[in-house]
LOMARLUM-292405 format. One line per 10 residues: for each residue x, y negated, z negated of C-alpha. Coordinates in nm, 4 decimals. Each point is the difference from the previous one (the first is absolute). Layout:
LOMARLUM-292405
X:Y:Z ~ ...
//
This chain:
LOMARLUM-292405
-1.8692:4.2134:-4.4556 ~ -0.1766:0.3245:-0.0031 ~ -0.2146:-0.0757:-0.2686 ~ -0.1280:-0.3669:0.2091 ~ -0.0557:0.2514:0.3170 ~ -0.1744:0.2252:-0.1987 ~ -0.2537:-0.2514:-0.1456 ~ -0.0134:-0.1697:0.2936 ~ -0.1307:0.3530:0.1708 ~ -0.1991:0.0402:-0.2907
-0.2064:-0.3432:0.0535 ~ -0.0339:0.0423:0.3984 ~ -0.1205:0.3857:-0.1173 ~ -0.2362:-0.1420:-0.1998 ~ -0.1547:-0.2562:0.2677 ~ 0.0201:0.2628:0.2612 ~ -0.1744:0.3171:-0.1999 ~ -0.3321:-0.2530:-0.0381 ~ -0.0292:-0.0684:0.3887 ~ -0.2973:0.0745:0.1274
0.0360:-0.1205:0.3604 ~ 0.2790:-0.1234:0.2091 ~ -0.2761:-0.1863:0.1318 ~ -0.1159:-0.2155:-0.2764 ~ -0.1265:-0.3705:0.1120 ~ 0.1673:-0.2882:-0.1022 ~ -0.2014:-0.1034:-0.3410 ~ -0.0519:0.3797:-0.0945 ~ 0.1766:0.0128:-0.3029 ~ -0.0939:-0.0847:-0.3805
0.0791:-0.3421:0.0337 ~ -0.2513:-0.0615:0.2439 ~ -0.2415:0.0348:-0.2518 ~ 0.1047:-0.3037:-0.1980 ~ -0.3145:-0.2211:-0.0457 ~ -0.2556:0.2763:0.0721 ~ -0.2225:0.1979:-0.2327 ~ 0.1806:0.2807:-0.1486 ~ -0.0485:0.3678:0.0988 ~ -0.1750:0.1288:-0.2846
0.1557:0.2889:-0.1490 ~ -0.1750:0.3022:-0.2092 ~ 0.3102:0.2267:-0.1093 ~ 0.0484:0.2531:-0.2778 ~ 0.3173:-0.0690:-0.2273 ~ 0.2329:0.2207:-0.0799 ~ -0.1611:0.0135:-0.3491 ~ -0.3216:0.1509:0.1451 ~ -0.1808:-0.3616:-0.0487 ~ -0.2037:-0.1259:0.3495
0.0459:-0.3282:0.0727 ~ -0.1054:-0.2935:0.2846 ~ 0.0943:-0.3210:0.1179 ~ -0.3416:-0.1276:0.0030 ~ -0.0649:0.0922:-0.3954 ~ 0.3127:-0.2726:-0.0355 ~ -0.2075:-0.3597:0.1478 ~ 0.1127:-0.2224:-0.2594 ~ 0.3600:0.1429:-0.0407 ~ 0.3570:-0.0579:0.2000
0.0893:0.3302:0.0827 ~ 0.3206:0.1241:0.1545 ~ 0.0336:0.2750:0.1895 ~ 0.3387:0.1372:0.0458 ~ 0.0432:0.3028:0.3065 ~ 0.3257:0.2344:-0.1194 ~ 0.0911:0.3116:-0.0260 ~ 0.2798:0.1823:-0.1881 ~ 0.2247:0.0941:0.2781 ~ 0.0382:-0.3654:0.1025
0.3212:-0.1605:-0.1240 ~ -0.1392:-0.3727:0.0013 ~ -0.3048:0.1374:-0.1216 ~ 0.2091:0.1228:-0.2783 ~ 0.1126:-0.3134:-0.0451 ~ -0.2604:-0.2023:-0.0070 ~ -0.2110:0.1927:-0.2712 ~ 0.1548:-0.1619:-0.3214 ~ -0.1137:-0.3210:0.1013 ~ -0.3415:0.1551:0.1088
0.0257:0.1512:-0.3779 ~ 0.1057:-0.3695:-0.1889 ~ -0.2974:-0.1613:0.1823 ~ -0.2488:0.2761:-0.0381 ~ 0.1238:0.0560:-0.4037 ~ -0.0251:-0.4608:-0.0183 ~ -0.2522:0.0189:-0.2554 ~ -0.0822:-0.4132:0.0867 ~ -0.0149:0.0820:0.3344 ~ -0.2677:0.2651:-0.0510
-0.1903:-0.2438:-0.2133 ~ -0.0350:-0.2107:0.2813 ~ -0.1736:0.2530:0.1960 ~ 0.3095:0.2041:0.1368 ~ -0.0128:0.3909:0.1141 ~ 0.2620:0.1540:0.1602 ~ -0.0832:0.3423:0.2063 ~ 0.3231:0.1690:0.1357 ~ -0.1721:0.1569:0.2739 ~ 0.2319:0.3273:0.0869
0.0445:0.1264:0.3436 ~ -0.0973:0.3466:0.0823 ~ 0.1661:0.1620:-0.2766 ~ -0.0563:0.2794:-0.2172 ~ -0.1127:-0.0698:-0.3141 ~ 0.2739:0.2126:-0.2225 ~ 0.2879:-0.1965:0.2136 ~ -0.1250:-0.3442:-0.0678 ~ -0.1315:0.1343:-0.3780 ~ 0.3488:0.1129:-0.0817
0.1693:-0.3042:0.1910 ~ -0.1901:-0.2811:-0.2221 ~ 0.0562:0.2113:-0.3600 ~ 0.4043:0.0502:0.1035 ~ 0.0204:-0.4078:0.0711 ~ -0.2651:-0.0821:-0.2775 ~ -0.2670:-0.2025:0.2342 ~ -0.3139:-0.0212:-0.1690 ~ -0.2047:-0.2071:0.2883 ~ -0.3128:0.0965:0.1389
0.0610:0.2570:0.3431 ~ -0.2835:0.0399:0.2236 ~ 0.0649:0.3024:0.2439 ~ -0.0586:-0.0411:0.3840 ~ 0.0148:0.2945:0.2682 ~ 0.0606:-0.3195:0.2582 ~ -0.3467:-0.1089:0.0194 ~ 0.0330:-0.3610:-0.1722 ~ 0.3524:-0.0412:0.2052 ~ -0.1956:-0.0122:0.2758
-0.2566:-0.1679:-0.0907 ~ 0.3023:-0.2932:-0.1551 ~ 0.2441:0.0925:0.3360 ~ 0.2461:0.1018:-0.2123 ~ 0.2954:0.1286:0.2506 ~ 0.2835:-0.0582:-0.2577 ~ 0.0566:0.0162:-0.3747 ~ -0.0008:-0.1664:-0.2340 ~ -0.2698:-0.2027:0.0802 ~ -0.1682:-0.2123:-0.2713
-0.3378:-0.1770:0.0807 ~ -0.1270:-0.2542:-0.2192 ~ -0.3861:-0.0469:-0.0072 ~ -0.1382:-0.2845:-0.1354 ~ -0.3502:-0.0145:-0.2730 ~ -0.2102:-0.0680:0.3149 ~ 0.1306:0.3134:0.1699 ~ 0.2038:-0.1580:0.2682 ~ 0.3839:0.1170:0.0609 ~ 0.2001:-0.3193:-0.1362
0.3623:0.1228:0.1156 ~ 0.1729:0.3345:0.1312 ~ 0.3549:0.0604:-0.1191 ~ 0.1492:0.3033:0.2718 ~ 0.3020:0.1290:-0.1464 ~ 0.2511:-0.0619:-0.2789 ~ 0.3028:-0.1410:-0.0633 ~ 0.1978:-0.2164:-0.2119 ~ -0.2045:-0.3325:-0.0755 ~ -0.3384:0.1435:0.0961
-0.1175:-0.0491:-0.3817 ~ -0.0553:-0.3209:-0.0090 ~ -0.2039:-0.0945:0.3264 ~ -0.1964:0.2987:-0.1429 ~ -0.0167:-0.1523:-0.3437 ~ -0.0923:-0.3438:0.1530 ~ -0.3023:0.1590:0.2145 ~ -0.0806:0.1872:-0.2572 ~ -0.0678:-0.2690:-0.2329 ~ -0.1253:-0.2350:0.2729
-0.3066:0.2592:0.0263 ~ -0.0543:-0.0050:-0.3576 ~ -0.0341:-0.3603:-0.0264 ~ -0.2413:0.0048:0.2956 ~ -0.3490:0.0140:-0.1828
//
């Protein structure tokens, strides 16, 4: 019982610490964006290399919002790490950028060694969060090859791989 309360405190902590308003619009989250040209995003990694959204025309790319303090975040990164590590997948024109949120880079360095995730991490002080209107994680944005969001996934939970599976592959067939 404790342990449901405390994950449960966890998840609403997690929605609540990436409020930016109490005011926000109807329509003023990620999922908003669905059908519209992607944000583009120009991030250093983790690994010191620079990368943007716009370099990626051509490719599927997922962009997963977490952090390490995040207990469905926490969850969630495995699969992020089976699909970004699916060498067909990649073939197809796959990347996978686990965009972290506002941490420092020794936590999240020492968090992905300890759990052995090897995916891409793009570093963000907040700006592309706002710029996606991210207000909870996880939150994983597909983008299509033309650039356009294809499907937001907010949160995770038991059964959320699949529907992400499915819309991930439905953008990768999409030529």
């Amino acid at each position: 019982m404790l342990t449901r309360l405390f994950a449960a405190s966890a998840c609403a902590l997690c929605l609540a610490l990436f409020l930016s308003s109490d005011t926000r619009a109807a329509g003023d989250d990620t999922t908003a964006l669905e059908g519209k040209p992607a944000p583009d995003v120009a991030l250093a990694t983790l690994d010191g290399k620079n990368v943007k959204l716009s370099d990626m025309k051509g490719k599927v790319v997922v962009l997963d919002f977490w952090a390490t303090w995040c207990p469905p975040c926490r969850k969630s990164l495995p699969h992020l790490q089976s699909v970004s590590a699916d060498k067909e997948l990649a073939d197809k024109g796959l990347v996978v950028w686990a965009v972290n949120a506002r941490e420092k880079a020794d936590v999240v360095q020492k968090y992905l060694t300890d759990n052995k995730l090897t995916f891409s991490v793009p570093m963000d002080e907040g700006k592309t969060m706002t710029e996606y209107k991210v207000h909870g994680i996880p939150t994983t944005v597909i983008v299509g090859r033309d650039g356009t969001i294809k499907k937001v996934f907010v949160g995770f939970g038991e059964g959320s791989e699949k529907p992400m599976d499915d819309a991930i592959k439905g953008a990768l067939a999409e030529k």
